[in-house]
N, C-alpha and C positions, 0 to 999 in steps of 0.2 A: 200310281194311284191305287190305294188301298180301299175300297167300297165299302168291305167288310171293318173295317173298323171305323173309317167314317161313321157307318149305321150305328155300331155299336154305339160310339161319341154321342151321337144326337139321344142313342134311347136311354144312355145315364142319366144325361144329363134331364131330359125330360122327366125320366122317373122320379130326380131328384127336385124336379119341379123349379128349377135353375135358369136365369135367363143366360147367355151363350157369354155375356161380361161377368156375371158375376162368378160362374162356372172359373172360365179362363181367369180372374184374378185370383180365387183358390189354390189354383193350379203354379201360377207365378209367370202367365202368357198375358200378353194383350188378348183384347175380343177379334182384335183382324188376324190374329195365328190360328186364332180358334178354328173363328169361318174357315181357314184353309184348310183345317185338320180336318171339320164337318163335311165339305165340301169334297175331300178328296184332292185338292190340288198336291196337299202334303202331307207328308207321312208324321208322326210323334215319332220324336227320337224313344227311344227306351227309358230315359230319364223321365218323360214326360208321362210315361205308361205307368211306371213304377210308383210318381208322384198319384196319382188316378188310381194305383189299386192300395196305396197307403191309405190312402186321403177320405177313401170312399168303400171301400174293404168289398173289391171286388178282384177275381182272378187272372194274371196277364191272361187266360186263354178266352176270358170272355172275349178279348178283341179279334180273336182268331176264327170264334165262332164255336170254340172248342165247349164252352161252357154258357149257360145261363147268369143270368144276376138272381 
């Protein structure tokens, strides 16, 4: 379980003012993969990260905690 980018997940997607379905079909997830990513139960493969910092022009290190949005 990754917290740190859980948090991160929740504060994009908030910022982008995105409900957690519409988010995840962006991305090319269901809304129940999402919850898990949010959630912490499971990790985004990299592909899923990569799609996330394409998609929405933010830094892989945001999710590290490395950087700001």
């Amino acid at each position: 379980m990754n917290n740190n980018i859980a948090s991160r997940l929740v504060e994009l997607r908030n910022r982008l003012g995105m409900s957690r379905t519409s988010f995840a079909k962006s991305i090319g997830i269901t809304e129940t993969h999402m919850k898990r990513f949010e959630t912490g139960v499971a990790v985004p493969k990299e592909k899923h990260i990569n799609t996330i910092c394409e998609k929405y022009h933010v830094k892989p290190e945001y999710f590290t905690g490395g950087v700001s949005i």
